[in-house]
Each structure stands twice: as structure tokens, then as C-alpha cells.
DSSP file (Angstrom, degrees, kcal/mol; ACC not computed):
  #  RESIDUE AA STRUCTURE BP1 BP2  ACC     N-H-->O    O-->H-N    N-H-->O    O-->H-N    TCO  KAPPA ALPHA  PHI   PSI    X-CA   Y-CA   Z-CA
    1    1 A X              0   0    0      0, 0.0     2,-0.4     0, 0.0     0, 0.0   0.000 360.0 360.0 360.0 136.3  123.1   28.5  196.3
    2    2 A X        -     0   0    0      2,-0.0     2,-0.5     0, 0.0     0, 0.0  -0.953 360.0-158.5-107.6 146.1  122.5   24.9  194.4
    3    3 A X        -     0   0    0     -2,-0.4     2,-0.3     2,-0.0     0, 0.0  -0.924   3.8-165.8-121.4 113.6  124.2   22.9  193.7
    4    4 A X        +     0   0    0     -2,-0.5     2,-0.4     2,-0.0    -2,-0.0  -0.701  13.7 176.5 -84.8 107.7  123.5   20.1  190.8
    5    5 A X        -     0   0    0     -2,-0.3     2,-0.2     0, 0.0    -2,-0.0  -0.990  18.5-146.4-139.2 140.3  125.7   17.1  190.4
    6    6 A X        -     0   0    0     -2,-0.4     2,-0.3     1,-0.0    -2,-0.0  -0.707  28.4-107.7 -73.8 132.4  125.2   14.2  188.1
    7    7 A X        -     0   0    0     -2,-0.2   115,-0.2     1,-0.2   116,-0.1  -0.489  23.2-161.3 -85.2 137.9  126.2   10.3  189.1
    8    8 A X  S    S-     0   0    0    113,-4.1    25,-1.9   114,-0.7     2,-0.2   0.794  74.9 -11.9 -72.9 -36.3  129.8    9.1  187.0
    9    9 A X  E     -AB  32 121A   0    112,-1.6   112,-1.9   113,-0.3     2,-0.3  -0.919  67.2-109.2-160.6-175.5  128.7    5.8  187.8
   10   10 A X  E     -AB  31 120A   0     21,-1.8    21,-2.4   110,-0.2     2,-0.3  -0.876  22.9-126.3-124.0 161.0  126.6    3.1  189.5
   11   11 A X  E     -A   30   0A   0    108,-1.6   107,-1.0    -2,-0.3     2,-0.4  -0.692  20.6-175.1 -82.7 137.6  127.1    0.3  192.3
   12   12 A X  E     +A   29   0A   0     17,-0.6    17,-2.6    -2,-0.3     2,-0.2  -0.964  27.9 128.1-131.9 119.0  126.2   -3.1  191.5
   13   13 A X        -     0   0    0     -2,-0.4   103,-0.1    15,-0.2    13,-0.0  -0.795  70.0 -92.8-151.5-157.6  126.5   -5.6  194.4
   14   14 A X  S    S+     0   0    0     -2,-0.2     2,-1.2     1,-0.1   102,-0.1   0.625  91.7  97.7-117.0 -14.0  124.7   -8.1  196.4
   15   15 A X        +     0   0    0      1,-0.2   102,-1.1   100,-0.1    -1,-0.1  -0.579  29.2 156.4 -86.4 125.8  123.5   -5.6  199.0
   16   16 A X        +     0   0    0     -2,-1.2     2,-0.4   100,-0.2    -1,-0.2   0.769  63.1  64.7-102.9 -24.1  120.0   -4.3  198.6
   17   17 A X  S    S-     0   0    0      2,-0.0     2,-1.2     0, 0.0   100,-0.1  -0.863  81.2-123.4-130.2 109.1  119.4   -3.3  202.4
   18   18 A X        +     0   0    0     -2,-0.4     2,-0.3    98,-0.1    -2,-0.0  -0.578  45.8 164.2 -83.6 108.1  121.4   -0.4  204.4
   19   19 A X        -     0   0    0     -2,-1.2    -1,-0.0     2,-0.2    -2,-0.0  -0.959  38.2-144.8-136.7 157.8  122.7   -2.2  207.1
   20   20 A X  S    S+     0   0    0     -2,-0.3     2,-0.2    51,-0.0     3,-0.1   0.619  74.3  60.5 -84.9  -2.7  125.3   -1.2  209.4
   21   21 A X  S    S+     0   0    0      1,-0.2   129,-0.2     2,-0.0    -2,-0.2  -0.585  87.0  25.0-131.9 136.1  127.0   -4.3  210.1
   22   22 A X    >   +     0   0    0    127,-3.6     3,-0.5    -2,-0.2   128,-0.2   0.876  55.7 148.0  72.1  43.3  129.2   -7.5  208.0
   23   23 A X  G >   +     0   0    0    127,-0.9     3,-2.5   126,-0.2    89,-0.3   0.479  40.2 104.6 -75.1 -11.9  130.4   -5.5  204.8
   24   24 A X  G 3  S+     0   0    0      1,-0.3    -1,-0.2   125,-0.3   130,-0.1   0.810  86.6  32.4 -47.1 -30.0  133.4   -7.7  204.8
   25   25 A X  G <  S+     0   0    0     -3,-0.5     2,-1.4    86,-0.1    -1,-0.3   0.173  84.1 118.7-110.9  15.5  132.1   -9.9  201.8
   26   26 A X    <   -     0   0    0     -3,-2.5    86,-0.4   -12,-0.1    87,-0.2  -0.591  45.5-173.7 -72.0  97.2  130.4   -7.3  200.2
   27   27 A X        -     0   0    0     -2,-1.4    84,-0.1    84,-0.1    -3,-0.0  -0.329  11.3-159.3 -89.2  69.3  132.3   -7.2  196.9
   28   28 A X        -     0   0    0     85,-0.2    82,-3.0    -2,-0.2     2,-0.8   0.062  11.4-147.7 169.8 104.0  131.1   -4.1  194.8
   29   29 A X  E     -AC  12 109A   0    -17,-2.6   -17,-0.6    80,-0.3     2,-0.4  -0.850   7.5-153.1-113.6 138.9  131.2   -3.1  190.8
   30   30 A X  E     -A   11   0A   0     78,-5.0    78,-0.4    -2,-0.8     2,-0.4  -0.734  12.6-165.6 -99.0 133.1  131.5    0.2  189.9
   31   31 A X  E     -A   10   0A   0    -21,-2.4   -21,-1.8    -2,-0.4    76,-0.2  -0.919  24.4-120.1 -96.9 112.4  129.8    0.8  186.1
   32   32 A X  E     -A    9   0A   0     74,-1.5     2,-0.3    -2,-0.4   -23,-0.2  -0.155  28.4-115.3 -33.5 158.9  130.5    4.2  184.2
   33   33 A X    >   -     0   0    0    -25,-1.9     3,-1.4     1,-0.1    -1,-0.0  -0.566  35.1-107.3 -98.8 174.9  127.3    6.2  183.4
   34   34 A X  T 3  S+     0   0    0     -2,-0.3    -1,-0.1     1,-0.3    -2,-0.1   0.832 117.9  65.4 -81.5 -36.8  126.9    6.3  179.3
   35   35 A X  T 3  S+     0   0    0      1,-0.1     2,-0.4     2,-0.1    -1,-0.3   0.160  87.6  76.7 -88.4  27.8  128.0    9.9  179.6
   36   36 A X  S <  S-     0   0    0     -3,-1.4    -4,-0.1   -28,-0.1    -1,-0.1  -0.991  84.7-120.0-141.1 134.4  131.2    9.3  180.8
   37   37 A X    >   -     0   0    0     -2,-0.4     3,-3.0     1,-0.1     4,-0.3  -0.338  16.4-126.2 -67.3 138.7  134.1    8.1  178.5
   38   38 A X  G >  S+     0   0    0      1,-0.3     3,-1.8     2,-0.2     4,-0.1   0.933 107.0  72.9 -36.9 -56.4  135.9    4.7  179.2
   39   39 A X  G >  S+     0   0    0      1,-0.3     3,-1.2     2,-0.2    -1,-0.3   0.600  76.8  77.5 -37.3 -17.7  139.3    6.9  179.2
   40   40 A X  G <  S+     0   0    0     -3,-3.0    -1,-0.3     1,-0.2    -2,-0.2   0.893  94.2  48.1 -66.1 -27.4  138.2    8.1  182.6
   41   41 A X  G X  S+     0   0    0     -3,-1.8     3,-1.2    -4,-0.3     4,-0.4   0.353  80.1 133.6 -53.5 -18.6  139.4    4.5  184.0
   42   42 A X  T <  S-     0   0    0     -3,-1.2    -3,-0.0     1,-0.3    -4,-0.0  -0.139  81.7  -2.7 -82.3 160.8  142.7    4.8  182.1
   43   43 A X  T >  S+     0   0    0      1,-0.1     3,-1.4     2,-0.1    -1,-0.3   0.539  89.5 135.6  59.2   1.6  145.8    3.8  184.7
   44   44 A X  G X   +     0   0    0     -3,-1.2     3,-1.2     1,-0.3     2,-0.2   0.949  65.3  59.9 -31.4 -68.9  143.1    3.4  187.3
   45   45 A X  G 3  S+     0   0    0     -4,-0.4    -1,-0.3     1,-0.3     3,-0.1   0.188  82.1  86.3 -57.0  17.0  145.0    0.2  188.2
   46   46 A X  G <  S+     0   0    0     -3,-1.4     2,-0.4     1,-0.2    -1,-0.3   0.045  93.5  56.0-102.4   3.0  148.4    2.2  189.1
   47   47 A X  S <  S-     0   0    0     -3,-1.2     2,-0.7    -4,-0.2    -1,-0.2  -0.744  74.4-151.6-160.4 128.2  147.0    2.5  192.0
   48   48 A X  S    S+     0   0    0     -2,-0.4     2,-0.2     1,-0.1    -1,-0.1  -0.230  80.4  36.9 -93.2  38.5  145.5   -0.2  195.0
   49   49 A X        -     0   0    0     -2,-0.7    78,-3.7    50,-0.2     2,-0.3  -0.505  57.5-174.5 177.0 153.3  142.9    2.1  196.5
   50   50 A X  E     -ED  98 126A   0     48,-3.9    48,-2.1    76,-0.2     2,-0.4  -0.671  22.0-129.2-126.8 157.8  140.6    4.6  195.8
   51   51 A X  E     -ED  97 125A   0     74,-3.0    74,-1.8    -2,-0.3     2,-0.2  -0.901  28.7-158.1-118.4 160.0  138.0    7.2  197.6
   52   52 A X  E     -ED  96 124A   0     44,-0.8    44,-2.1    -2,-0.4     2,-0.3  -0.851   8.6-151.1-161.8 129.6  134.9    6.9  196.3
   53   53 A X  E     +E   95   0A   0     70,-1.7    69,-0.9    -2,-0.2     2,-0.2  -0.883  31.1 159.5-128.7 121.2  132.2    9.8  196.5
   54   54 A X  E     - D   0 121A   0     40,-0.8     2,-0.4    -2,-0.3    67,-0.2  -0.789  33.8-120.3-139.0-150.0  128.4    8.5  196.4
   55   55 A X  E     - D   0 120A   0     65,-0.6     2,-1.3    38,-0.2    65,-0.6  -0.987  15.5-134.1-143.4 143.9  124.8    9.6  197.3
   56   56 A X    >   +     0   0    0     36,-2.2     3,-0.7    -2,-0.4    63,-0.1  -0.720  31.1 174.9 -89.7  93.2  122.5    7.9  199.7
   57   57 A X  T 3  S+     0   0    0     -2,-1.3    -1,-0.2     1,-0.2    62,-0.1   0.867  70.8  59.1 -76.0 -28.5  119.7    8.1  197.3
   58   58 A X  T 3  S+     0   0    0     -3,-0.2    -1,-0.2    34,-0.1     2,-0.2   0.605  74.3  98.1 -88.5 -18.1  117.5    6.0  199.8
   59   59 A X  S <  S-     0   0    0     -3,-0.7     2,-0.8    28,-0.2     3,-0.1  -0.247  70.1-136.0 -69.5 139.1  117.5    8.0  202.9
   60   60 A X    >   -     0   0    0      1,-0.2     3,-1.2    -2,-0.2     4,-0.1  -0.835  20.6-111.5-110.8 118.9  114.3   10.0  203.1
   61   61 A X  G >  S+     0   0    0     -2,-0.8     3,-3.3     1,-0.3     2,-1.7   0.706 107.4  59.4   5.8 -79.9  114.4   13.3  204.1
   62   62 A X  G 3  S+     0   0    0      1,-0.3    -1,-0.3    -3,-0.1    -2,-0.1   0.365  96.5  59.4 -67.7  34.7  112.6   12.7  207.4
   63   63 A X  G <  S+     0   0    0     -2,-1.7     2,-0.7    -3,-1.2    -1,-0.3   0.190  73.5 118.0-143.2  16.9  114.8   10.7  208.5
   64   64 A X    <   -     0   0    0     -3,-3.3    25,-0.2    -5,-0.1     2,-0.2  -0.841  42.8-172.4 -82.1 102.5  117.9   13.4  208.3
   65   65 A X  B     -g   89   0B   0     23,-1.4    25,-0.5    -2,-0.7     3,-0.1  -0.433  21.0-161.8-117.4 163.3  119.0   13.8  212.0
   66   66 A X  S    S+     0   0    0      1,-0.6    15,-3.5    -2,-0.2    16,-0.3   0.417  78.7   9.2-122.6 -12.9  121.6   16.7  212.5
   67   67 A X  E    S+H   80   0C   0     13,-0.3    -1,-0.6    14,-0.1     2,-0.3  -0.946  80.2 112.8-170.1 161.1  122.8   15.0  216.5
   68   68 A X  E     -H   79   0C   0     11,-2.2    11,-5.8    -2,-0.3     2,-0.4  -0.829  64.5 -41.2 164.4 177.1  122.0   11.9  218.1
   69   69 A X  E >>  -H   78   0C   0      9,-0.3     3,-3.6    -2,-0.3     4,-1.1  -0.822  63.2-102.7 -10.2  71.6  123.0    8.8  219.3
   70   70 A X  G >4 S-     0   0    0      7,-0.8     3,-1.2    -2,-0.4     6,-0.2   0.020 107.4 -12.9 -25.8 109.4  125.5    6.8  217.2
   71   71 A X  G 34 S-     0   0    0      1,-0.2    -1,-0.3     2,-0.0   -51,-0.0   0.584 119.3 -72.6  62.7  12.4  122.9    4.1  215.6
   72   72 A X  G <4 S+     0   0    0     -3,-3.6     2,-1.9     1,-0.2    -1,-0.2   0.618  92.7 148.7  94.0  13.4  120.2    5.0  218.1
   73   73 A X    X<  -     0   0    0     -3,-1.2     3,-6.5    -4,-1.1    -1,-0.2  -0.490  41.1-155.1-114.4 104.0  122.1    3.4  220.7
   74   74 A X  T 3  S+     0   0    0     -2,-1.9    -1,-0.2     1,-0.3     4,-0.1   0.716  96.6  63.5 -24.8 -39.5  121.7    5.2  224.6
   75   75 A X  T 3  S+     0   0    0     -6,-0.1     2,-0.3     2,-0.1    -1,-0.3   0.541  91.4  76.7 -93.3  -2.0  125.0    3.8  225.6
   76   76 A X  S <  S-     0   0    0     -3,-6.5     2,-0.2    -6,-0.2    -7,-0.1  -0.669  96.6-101.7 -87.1 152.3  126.7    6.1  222.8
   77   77 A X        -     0   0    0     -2,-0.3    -7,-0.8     1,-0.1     2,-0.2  -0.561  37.3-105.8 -54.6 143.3  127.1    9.8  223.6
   78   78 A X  E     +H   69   0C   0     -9,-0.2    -9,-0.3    -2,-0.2     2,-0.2  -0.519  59.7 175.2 -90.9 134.1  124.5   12.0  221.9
   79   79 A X  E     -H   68   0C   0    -11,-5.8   -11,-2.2    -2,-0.2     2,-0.1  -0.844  30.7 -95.1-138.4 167.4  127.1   13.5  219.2
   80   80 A X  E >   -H   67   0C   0    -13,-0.3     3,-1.5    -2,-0.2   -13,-0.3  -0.386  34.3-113.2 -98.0 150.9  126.6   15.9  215.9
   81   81 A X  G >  S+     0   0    0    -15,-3.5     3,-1.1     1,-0.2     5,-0.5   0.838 118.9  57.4 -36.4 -45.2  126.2   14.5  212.6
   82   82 A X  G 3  S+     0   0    0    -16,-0.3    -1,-0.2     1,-0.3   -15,-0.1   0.138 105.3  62.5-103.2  18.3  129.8   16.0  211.3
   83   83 A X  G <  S+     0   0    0     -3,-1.5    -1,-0.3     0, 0.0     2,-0.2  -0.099 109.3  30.9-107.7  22.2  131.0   13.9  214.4
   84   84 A X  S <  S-     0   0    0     -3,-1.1    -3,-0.0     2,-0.1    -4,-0.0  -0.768  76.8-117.2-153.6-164.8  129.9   10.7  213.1
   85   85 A X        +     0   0    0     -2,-0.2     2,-0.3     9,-0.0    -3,-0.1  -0.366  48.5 154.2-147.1  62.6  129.4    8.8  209.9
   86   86 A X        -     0   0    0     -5,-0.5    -2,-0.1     2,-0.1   -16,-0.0  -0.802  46.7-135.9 -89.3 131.7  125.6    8.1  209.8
   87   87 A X  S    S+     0   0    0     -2,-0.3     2,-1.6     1,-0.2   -28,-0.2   0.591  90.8  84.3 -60.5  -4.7  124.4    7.6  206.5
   88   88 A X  S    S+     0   0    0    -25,-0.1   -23,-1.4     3,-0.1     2,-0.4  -0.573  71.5 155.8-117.6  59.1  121.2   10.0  207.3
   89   89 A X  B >   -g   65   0B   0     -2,-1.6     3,-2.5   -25,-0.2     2,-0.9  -0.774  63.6-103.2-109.9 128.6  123.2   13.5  206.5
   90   90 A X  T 3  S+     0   0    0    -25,-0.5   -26,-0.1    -2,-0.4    -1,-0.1   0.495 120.5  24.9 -13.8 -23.5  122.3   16.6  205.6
   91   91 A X  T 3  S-     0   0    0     -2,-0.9    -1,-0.3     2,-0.1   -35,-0.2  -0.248  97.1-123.4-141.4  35.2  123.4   16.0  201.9
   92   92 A X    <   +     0   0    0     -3,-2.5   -36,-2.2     1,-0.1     2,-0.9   0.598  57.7 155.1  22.8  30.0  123.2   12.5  201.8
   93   93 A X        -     0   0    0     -4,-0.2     2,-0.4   -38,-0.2   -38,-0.2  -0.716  24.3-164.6-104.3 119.7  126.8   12.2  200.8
   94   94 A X        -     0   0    0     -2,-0.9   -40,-0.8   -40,-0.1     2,-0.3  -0.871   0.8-162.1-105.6 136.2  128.9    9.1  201.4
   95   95 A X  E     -E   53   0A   0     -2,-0.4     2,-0.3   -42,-0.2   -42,-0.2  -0.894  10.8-172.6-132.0 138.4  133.0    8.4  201.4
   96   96 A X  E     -E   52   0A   0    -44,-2.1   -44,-0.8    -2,-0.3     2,-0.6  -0.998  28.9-150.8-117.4 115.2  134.9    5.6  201.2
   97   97 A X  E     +E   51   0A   0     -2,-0.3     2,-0.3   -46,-0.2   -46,-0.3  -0.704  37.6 169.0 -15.8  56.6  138.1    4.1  201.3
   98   98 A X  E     -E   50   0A   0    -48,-2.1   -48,-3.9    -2,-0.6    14,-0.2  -0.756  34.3-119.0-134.2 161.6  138.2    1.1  199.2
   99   99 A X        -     0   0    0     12,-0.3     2,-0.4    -2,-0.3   -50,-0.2  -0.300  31.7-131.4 -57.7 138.6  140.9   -1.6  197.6
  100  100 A X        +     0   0    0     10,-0.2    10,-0.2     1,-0.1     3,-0.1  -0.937  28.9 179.1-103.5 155.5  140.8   -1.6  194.1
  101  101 A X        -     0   0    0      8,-1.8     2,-0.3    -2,-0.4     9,-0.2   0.698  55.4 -16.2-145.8 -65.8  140.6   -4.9  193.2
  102  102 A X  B     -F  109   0A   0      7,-1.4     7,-3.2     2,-0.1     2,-0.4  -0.888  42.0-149.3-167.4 163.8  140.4   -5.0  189.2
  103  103 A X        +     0   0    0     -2,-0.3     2,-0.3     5,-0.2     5,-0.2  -0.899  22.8 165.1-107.9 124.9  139.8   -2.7  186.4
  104  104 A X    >   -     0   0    0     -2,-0.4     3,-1.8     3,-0.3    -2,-0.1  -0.962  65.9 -68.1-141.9 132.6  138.1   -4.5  183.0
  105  105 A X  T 3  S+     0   0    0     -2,-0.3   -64,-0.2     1,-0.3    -2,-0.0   0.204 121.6   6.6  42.7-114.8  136.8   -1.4  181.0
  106  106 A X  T 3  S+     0   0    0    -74,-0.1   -74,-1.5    -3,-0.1     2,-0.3  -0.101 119.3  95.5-112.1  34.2  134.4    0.5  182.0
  107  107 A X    <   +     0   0    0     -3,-1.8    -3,-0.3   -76,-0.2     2,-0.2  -0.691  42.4 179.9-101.3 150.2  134.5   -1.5  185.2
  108  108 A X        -     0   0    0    -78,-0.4   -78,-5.0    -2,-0.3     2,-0.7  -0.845   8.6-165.3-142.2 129.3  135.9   -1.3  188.4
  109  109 A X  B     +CF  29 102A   0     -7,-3.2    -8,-1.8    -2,-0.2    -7,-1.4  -0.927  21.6 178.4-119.1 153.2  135.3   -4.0  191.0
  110  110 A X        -     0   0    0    -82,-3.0   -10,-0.2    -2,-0.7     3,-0.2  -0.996  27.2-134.8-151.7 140.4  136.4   -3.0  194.7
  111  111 A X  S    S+     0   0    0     -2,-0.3   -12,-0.3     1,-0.2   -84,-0.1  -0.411  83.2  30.0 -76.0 157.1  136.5   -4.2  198.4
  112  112 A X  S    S+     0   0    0    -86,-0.4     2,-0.4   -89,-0.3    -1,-0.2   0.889  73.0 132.7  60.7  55.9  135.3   -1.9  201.5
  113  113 A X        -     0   0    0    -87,-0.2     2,-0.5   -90,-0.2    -1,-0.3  -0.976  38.7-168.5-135.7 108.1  132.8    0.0  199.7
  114  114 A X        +     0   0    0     -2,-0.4     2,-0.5    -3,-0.1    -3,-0.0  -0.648  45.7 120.9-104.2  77.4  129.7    0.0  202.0
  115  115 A X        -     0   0    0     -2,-0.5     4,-0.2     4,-0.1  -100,-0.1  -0.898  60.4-127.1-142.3 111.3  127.3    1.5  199.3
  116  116 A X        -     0   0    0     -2,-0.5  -105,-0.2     1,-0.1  -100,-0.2  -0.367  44.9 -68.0 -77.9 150.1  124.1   -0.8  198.4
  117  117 A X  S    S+     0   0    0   -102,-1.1  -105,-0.2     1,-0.2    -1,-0.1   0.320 122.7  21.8 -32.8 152.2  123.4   -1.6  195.1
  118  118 A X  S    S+     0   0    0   -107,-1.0     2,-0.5     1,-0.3    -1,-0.2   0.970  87.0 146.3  52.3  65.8  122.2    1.0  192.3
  119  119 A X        -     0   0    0   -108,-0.2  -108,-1.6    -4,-0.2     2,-0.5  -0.966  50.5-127.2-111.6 129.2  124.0    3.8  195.1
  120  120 A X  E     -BD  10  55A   0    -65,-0.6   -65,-0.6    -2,-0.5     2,-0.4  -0.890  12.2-124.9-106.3 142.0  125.3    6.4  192.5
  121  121 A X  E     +BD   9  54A   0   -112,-1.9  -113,-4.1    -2,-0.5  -112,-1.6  -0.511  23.0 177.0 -76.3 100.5  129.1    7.8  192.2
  122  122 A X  E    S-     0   0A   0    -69,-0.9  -114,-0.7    -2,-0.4  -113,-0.3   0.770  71.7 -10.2 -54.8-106.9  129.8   11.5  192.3
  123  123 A X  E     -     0   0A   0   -115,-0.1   -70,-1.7   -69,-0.1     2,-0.3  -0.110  50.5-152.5-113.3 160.3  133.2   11.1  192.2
  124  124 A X  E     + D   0  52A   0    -72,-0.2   -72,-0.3    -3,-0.1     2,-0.2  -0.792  17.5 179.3-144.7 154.0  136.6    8.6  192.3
  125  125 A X  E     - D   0  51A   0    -74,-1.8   -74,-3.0    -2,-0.3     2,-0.4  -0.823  25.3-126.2-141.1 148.6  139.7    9.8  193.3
  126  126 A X  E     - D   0  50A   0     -2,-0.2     2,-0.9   -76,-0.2   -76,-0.2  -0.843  38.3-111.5-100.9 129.0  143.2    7.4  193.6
  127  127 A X        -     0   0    0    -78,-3.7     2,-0.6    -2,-0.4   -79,-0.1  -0.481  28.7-164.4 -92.8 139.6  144.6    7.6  196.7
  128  128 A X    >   -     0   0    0     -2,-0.9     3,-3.1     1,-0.1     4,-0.3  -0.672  21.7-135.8-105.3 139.6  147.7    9.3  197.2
  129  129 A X  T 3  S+     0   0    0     -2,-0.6     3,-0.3     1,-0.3    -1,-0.1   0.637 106.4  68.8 -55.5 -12.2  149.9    8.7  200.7
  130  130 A X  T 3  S+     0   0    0      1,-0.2    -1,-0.3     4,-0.0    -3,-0.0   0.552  94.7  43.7 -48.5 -26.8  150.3   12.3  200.4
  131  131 A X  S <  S+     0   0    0     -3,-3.1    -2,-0.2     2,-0.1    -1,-0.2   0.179  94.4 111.1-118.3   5.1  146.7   13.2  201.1
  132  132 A X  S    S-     0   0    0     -4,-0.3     2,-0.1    -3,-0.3    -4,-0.0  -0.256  88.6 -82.7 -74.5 159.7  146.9   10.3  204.2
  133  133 A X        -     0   0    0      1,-0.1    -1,-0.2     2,-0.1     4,-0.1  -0.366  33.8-144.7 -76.9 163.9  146.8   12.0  207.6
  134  134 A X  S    S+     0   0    0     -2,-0.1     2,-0.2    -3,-0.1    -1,-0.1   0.661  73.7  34.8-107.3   2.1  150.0   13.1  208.6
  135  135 A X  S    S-     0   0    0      1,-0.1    -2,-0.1     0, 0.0     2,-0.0  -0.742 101.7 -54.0-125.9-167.2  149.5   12.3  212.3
  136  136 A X        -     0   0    0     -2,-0.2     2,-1.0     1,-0.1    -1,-0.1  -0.139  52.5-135.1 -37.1 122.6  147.9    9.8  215.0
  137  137 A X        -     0   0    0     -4,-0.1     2,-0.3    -3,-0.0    -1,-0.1  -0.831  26.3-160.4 -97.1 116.4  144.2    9.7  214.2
  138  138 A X        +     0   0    0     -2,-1.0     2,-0.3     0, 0.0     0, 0.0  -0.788  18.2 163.5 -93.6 138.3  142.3   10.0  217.8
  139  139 A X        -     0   0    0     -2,-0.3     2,-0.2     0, 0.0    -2,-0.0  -0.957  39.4-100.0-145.5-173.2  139.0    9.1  218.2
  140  140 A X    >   -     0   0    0     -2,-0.3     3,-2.4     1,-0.1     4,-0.4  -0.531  34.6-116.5 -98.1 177.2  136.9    8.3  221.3
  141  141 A X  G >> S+     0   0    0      1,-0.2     4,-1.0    -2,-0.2     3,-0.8   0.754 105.6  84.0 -68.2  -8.4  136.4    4.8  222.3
  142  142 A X  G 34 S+     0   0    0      1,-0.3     4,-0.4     2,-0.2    -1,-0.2   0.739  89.7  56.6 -68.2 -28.2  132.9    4.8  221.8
  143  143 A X  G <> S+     0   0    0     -3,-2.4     4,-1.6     2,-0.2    -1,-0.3   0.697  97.8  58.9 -78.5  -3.2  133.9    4.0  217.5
  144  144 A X  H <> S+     0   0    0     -3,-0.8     4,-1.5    -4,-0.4    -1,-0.2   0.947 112.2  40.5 -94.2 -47.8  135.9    0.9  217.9
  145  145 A X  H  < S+     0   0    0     -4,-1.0     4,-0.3     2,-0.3    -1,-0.2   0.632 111.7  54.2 -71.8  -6.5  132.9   -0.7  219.6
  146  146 A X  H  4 S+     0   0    0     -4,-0.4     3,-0.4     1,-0.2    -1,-0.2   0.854 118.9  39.1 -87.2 -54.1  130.4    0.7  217.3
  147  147 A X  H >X S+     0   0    0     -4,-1.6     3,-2.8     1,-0.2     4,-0.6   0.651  72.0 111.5 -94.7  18.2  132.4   -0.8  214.7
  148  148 A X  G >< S+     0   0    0     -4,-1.5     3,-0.8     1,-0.3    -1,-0.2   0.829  94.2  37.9 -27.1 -77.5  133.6   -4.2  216.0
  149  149 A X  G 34 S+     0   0    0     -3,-0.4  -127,-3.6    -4,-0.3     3,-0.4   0.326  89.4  89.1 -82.8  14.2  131.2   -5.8  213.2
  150  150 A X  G <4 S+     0   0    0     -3,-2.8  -127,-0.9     1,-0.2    -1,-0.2   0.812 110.0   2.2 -78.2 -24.4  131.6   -3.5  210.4
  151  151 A X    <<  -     0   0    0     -3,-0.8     2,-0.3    -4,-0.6    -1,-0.2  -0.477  66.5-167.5-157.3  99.8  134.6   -5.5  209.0
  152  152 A X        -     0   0    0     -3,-0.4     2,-0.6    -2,-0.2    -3,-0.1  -0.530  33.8-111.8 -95.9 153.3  135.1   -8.0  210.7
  153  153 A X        -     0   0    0     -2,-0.3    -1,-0.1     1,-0.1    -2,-0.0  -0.704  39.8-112.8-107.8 104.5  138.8   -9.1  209.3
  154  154 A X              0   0    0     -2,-0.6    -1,-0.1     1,-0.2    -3,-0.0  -0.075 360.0 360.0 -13.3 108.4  138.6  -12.5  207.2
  155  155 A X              0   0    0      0, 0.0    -1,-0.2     0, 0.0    -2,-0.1   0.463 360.0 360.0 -44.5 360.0  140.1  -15.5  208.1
């Protein structure tokens, strides 16, 4: 089976380079595509954070790993793709949390969206505390140190 999906929208930011590290000041506006009505935005702003569906248009094929090494890095346990969040995935598809921040049209501008500029949107969703986990989220220790510098928390 294939499956065909069209982008809703585009990224505009100031990051051109996927790198895994410092996103904290990345601020990020999301553009409708011309074939999607402004009225998909309406009430958008009822609600302070969104998932956000995109595609890693940039990864190249050979460079699609299925297990490894979190970031290449020996001191991680060698772990499955669907046991990590490496951008380099079987379906190039990446999801995000992010603040919404403000809605002007056919606009959206949002924090904690690590998707470099021109990255195109499958999908938006508003998140509802309903769809939140409903218990303790475990992970092993190995992610808090992977991500120490992925947002590193403003002053």
C-alpha cells in the first residue's frame, strides 16, 4: 500500500541546518499552503498548544537507520528507531509539542517546534489534556542526558 500525503503548510524560521542541540530560541511560523482555506485556523487560539505533524524532507534515504546508537554516540545503548526520536526514520515523519504563541490569519507562530525552515506540515492538531498520558512517563536515563541541550530553559 501507498500512501500520498500533501503538506497543509510550511515552516519559516531562522534554522536552515538539522542540528540536534539549542532550539530554545528557535521561534517558528507556520504558513497555510494556497490549497488550504484560512478557516482551517479558526479558534486555533482557544487553545495554548498544539502537535504538529511534519516531514523531514532533507534526510536522504541512505541515511535511514532502523537501530543504533542515540546520535552516534558509544556511550548510549544501541536502541530501535521506534525507541528513539532520530530524525532519520523510516517515513521521515516528525511530532511536536509546541506553544502556540499567536494566530494572525493564515499564520501561526509557535515555540518548541524543532523543524528547520521550508520543513512541510502534514497535520496540526490542538492539544487536548484528555489525549495527555494518563500515567508516569518512564524513560531510561540515557534521554535526560541526551537532551540536557535540547532546550535548555531561558533565563
Amino acid at each position: 500500500m501507498e500512501i500520498v500525503l500533501k503538506p497543509i503548510a510550511k515552516v519559516t524560521n531562522s534554522r536552515t541546518e538539522p542540528i540536534d542541540d539549542n532550539w530554545e530560541t528557535i521561534i517558528a511560523n507556520i504558513e497555510l499552503a494556497e490549497h488550504i482555506p484560512t478557516e482551517a485556523f479558526n479558534n486555533i487560539s482557544d487553545f495554548s498548544h498544539l502537535e504538529v505533524i511534519y516531514y523531514f524532507d532533507k534526510v536522504k534515504k541512505e541515511d535511514i537507520v532502523l537501530f543504533g546508537h542515540p546520535r552516534g554516540n558509544p556511550k548510549y545503548p544501541i536502541v530501535g528507531i521506534f525507541g528513539q526520536r532520530k530524525k532519520d526514520r523510516p517515513n521521515q515523519i516528525g511530532l511536536a509539542t509546541v506553544e502556540l504563541l499567536e494566530h494572525n490569519g493564515r499564520s501561526i507562530k509557535v515555540k518548541f517546534l524543532d523543524a528547520i525552515d521550508g520543513t512541510p506540515i502534514l497535520d496540526i492538531k490542538p492539544v487536548f489534556k484528555e489525549f495527555q498520558p494518563q500515567t508516569d512517563i518512564r524513560q531510561p536515563i540515557w534521554v535526560a542526558d541526551l537532551m540536557k541541550n535540547y532546550w535548555k530553559q531561558m533565563e
